[in-house]
VOBA-1610 file (N, C-alpha, C; in pm, whole numbers, padded with zeros to 5 digits, always signed):
BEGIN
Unk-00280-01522-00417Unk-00328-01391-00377Unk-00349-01306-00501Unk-00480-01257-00513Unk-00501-01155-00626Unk-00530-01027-00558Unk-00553-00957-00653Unk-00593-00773-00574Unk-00730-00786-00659Unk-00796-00738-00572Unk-00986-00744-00571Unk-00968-00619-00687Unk-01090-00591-00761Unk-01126-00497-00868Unk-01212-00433-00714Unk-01218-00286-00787Unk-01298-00181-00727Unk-01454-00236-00720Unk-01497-00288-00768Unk-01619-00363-00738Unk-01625-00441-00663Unk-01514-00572-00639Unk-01543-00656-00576Unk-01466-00622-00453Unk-01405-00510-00426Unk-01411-00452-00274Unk-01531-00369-00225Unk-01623-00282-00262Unk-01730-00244-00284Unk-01829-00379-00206Unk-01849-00478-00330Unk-01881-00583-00258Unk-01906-00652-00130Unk-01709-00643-00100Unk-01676-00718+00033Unk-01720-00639+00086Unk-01729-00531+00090Unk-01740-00423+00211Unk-01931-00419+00259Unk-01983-00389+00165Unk-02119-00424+00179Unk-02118-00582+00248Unk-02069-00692+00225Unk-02121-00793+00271Unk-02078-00821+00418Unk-01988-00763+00403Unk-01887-00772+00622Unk-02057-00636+00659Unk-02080-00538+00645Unk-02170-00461+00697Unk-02277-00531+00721Unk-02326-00570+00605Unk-02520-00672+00668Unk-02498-00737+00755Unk-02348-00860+00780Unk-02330-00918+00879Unk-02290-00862+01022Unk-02275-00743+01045Unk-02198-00707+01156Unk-02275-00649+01248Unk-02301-00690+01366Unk-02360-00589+01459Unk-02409-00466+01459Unk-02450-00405+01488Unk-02490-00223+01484Unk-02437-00187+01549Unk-02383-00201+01676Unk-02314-00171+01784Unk-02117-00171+01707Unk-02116-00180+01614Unk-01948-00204+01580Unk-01950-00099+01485Unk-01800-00097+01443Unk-01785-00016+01329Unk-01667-00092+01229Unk-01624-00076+01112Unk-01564-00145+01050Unk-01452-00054+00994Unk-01354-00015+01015Unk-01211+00002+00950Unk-01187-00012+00790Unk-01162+00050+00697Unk-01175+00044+00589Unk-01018+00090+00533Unk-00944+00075+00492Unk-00761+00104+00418Unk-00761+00091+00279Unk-00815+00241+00230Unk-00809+00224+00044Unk-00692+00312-00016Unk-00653+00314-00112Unk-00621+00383-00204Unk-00639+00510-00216Unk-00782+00505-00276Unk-00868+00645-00283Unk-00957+00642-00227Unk-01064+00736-00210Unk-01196+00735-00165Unk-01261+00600-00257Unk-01333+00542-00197Unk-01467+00449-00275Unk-01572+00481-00313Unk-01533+00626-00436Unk-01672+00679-00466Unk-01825+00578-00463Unk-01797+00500-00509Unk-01899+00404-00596Unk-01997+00348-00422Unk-01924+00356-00305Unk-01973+00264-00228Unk-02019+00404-00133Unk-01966+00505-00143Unk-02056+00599-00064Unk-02221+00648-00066Unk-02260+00598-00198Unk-02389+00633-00188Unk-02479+00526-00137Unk-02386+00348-00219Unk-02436+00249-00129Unk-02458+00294+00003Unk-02390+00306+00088Unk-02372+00282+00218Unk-02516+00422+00236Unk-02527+00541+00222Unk-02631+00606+00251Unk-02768+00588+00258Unk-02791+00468+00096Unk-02917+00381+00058Unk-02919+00253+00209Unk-02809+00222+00253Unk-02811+00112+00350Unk-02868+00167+00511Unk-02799+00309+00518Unk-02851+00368+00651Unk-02716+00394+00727Unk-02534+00341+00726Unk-02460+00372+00727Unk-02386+00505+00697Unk-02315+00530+00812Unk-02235+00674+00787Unk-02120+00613+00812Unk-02026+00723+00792Unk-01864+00731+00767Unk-01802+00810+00780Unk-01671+00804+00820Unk-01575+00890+00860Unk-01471+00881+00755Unk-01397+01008+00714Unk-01270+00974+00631Unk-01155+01017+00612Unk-01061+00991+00673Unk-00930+01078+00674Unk-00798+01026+00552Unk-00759+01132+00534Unk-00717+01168+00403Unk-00534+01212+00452Unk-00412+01121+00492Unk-00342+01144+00553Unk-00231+01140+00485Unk-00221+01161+00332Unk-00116+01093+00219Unk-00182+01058+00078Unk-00081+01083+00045Unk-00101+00947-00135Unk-00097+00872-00099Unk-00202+00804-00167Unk-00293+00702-00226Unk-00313+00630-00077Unk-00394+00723+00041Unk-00398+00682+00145Unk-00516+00685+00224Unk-00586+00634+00208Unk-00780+00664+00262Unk-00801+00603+00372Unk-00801+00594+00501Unk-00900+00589+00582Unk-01036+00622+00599Unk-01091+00489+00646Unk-01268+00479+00680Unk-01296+00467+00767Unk-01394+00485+00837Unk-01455+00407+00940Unk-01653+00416+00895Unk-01680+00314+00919Unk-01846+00290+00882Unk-01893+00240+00968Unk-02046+00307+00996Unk-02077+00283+01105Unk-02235+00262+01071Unk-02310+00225+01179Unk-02440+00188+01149Unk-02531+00389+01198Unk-02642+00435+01137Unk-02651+00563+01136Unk-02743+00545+01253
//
């Protein structure tokens, strides 16, 4: 078991989305916000939800727009 770099969660996350239905949404559990993947996801057509409930505690949810 390794811990993914901020890119290659970025990555995963983009690649579970192209595959997933439109009709779903995907659950996301970071650290911090994923600056880097919020604008991805805007260029993709995806929106998001984000709650902010603690240190170092990010909730997502992504959804098709």
């Amino acid at each position: 078991f390794r811990k993914l770099t901020v890119e290659e969660n970025v990555m995963a996350i983009l690649e579970t989305l192209e595959k997933m239905p439109s009709d779903k949404a995907l659950y996301v559990h970071h650290k911090r916000i994923p600056v880097f993947l919020l604008s991805e996801l805007k260029d993709r057509n995806f929106d998001y939800r984000i709650k902010e409930p603690g240190n170092s505690e990010v909730y997502m949810l992504i959804f098709k727009s």
